[in-house]
C-alpha positions as CSV (number, residue, x, y, z in Angstrom):
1,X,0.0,0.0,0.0
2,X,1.4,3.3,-1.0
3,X,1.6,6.2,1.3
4,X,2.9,9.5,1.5
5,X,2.2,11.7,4.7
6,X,3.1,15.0,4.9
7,X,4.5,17.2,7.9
8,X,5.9,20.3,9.1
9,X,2.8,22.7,8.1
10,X,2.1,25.4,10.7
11,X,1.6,28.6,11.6
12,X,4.3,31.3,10.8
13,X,4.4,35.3,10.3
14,X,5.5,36.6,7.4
15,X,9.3,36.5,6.5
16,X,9.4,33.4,8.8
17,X,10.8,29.8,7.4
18,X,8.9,26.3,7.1
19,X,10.2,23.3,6.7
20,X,8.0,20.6,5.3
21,X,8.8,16.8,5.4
22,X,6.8,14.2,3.4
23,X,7.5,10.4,4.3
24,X,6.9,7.9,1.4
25,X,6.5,4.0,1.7
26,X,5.3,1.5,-0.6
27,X,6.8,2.6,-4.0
28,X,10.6,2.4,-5.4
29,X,11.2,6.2,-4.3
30,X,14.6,6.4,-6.4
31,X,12.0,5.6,-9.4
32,X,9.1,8.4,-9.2
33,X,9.4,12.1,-9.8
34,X,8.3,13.8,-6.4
35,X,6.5,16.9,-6.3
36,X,4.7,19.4,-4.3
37,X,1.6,21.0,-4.7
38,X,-0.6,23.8,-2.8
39,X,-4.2,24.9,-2.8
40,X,-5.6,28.0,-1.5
41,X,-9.0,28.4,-0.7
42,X,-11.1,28.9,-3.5
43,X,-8.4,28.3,-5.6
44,X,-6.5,25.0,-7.9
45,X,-4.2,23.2,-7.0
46,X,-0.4,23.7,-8.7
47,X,2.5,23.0,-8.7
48,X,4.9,24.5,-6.6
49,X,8.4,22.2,-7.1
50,X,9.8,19.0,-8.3
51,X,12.7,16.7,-8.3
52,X,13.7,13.6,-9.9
53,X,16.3,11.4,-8.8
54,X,18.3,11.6,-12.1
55,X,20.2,15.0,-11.1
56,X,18.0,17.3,-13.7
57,X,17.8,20.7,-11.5
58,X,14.2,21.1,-10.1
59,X,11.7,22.6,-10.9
60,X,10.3,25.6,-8.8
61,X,6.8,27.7,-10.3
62,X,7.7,31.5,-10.4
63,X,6.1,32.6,-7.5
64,X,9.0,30.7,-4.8
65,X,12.0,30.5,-7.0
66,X,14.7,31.7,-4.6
67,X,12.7,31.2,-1.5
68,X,11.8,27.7,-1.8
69,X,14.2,24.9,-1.8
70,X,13.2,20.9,-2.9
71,X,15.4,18.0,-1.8
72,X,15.0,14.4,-1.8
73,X,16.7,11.6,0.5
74,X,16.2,8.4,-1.7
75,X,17.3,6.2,0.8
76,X,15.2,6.9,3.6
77,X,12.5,7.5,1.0
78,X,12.1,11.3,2.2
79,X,10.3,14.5,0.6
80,X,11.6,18.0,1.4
81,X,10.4,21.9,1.0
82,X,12.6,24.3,2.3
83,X,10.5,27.3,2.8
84,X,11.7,31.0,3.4
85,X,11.1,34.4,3.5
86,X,7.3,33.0,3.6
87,X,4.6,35.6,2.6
88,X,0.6,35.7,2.9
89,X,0.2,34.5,-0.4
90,X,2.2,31.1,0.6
91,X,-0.8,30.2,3.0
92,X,-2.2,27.2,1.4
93,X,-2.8,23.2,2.0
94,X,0.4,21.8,0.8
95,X,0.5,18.3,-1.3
96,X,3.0,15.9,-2.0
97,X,2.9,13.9,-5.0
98,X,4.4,10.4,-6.4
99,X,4.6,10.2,-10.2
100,X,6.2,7.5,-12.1
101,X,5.8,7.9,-15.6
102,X,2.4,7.8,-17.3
103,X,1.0,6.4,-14.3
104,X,-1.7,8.1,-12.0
105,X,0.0,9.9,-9.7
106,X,0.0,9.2,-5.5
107,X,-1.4,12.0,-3.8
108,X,-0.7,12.8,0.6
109,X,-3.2,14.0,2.8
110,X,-1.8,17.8,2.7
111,X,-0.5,19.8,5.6
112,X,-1.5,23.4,6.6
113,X,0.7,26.1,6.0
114,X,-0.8,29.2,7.4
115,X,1.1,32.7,7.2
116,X,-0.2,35.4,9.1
117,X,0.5,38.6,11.8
C-alpha cells in the first residue's frame, strides 16, 4: 500500500521559514518524480516544485523561485520543501505527490501552511 504523509505545516508570520517533510512507503522512491503541490481556498491546485532522482535541476513555479528549496533523500524514501522568506500568499494546503511515468500519480493528505500577523 502506497503512502505519503506530509509534515511540518504550521503557523508562521511573514518572512518566517517552514520546513516541510513528506515520508513515502510502498513505492521504489529512487523511481518516481516527487513533487509538491498547494491549494488556496477557492483556488486549484499547482505545482509548486519538483525533483527527480536523475540530477535534472528542479523545478520551482515562479512565485518561490529563490525562497523555496526541494530535496530528496532516496534512501530513507524522504520529501523536502525548504520554505523561506514565507509571505501571505504562501498560505495554502500543501501536497506531496508520487509520479512514475504515465501512471496516475500518489497524492498525501496535505499539511497546513498558514502565514499570518
Amino acid at each position: 500500500q502506497v503512502q505519503l504523509v506530509e509534515s511540518g505545516g504550521g503557523l508562521v508570520q511573514p518572512g518566517g521559514s517552514l520546513t516541510l517533510s513528506c515520508a513515502a512507503s510502498g513505492i521504489t522512491f529512487g523511481q518516481y518524480y516527487m513533487s509538491w503541490y498547494r491549494q488556496a481556498p477557492g483556488e486549484e491546485r499547482y505545482l509548486v516544485a519538483g525533483i527527480s532522482s536523475v540530477g535534472a535541476p528542479p523545478f520551482y513555479d515562479h512565485s518561490v523561485k529563490g525562497r523555496f528549496t526541494i530535496s530528496r533523500d532516496d534512501v530513507d524514501k524522504m520529501l523536502y520543501l525548504q520554505m523561506n522568506n514565507l509571505n501571505t500568499s504562501d498560505t495554502a494546503v500543501y501536497y506531496c505527490q508520487a509520479k512514475f511515468g504515465l501512471d496516475s500519480p500518489y497524492w498525501g493528505q496535505g499539511t497546513q501552511v498558514t502565514v499570518s500577523t
